[in-house]
C-alpha positions in Angstrom: 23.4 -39.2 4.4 20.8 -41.5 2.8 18.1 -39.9 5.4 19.0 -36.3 4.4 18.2 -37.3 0.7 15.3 -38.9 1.4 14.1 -35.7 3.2 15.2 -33.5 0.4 13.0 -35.8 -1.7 10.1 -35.5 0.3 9.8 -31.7 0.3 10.6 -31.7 -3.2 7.6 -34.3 -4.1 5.0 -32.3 -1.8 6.3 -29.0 -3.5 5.7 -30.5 -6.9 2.2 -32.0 -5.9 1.4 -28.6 -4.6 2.2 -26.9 -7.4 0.7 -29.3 -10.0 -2.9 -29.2 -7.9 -2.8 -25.4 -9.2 -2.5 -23.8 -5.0 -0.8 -20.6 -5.0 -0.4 -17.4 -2.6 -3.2 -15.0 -2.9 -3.4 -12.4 -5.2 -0.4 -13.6 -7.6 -2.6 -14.4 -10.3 -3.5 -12.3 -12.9 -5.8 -9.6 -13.4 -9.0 -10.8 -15.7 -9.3 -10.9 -19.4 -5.2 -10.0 -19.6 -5.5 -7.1 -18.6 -1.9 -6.2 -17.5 -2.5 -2.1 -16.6 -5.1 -0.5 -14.1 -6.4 3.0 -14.4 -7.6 3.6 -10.3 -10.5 6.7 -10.7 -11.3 8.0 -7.2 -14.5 6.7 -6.0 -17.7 8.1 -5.8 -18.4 9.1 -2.5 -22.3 8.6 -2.0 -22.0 9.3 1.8 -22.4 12.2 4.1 -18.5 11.1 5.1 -16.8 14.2 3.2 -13.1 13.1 2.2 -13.9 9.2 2.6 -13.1 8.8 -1.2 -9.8 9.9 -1.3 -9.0 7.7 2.1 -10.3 4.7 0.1 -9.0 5.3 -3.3 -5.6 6.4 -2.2 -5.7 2.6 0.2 -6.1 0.9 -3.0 -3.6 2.5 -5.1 -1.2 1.8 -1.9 -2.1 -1.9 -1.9 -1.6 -2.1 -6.2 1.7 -1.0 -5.8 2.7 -2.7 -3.0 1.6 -5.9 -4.7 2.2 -5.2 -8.3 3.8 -1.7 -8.8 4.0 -1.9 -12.2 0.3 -2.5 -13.1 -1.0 0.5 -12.4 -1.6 3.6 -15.1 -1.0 6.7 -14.2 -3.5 7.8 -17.2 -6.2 6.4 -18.3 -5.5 6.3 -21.9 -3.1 4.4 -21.7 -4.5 1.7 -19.2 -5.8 -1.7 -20.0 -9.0 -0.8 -18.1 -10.6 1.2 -15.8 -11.4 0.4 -12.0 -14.5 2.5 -10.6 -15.6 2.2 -7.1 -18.6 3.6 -5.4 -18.7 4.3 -1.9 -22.3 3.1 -1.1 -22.6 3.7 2.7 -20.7 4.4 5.7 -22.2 4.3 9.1 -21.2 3.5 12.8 -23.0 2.1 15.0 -22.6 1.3 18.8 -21.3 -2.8 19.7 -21.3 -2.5 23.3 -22.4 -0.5 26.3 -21.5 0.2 29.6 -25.1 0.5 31.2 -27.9 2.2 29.0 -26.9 5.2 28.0 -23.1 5.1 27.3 -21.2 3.5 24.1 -18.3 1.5 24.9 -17.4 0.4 21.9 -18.1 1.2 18.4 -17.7 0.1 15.0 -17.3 1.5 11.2 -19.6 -0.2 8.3 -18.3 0.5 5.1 -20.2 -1.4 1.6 -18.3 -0.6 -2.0 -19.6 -1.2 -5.4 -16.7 -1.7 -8.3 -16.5 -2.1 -11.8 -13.4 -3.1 -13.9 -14.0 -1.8 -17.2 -11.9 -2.1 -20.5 -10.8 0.6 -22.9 -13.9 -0.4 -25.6 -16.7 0.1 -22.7 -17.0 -4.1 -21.4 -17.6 -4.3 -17.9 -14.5 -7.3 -17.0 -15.3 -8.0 -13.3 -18.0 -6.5 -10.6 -17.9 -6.7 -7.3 -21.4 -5.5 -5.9 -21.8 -5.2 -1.5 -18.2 -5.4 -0.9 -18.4 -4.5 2.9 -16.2 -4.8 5.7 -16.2 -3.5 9.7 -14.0 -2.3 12.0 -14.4 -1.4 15.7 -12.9 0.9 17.5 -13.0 2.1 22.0 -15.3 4.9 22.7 -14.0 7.6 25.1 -15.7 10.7 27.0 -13.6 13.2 24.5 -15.4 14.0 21.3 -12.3 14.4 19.3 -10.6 11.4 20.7 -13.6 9.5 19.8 -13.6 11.4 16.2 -9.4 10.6 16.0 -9.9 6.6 16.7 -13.1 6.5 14.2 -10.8 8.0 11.6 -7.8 5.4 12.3 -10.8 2.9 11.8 -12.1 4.1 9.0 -8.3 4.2 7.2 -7.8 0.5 9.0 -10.9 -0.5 7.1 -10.1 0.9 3.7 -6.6 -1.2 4.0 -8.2 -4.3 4.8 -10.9 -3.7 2.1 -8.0 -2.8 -0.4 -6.3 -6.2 0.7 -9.3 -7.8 -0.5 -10.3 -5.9 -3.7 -6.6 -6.9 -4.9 -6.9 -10.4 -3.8 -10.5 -10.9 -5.9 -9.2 -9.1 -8.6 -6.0 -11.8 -9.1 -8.0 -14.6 -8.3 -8.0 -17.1 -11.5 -10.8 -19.2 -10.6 
């Protein structure tokens, strides 16, 4: 009996001394400058990658409400602020070969620029170069090769949504 309560205590003193140094999941903080609702605009797409955009933009409104449903705005009027994106560049490139002539491998490089922006015009939070990477198997089939690029590409976008959430809560 006495060694269950001295267990209980334990946890319950490392919880506390946790919790008192300030460590908490990431992402469960708040968004900058209280701002409690997000207006998501689809990103400008400055790529030759038609559609890219919407995969993006729609990846991050997924992740919002996954994470925090109720902060975004469905308008911006009525928004806190504003996040903008800008697709910078998108461009694949071969990782690995099999001899001199044939990809084996490839992989998607994506780079973002995004601005939070309030209602009166302040610019909250930047994130300038956000990139990320994904690689994907190359096949002899054009479209199979065009198919697994895509599931890359929408691969990326989540992980690069995971992150733009996760900076954006960050209270440090």
């Amino acid at each position: 009996m006495f060694d269950k309560i001295r267990i209980i205590a334990r946890i319950f003193l490392c919880a506390l001394l946790v919790y008192a140094c300030g460590y908490r999941f990431a992402g469960s903080g708040g968004f900058p400058d209280n701002v409690e609702k997000i207006f998501i605009e689809i990103f400008e797409n400055r790529t030759s990658k038609a559609g890219i955009e919407r995969v993006v933009t729609n990846q991050l409104v997924f992740e919002f409400t996954r994470q925090r449903e109720k902060s975004l705005a469905s308008d911006p009027v009525v928004a806190d602020a504003t996040l903008k994106g800008v697709i910078q560049s998108i461009r694949t490139r071969t990782i690995s070969r099999v001899g001199t002539e044939v990809a084996n491998e490839r992989e998607v490089v994506m780079t973002l620029d995004l601005r939070l922006i309030k209602q009166n015009g302040d610019v909250i939070w930047t994130a300038k170069g956000l990139s990320g990477r994904q690689a994907y198997d190359v096949t002899d089939l054009k479209l199979e090769n065009d198919r697994k690029e895509s599931l890359a590409i929408a691969r990326l976008s989540e992980r690069i949504s995971e992150r733009i959430y996760s900076r954006l809560t960050d209270d440090f």
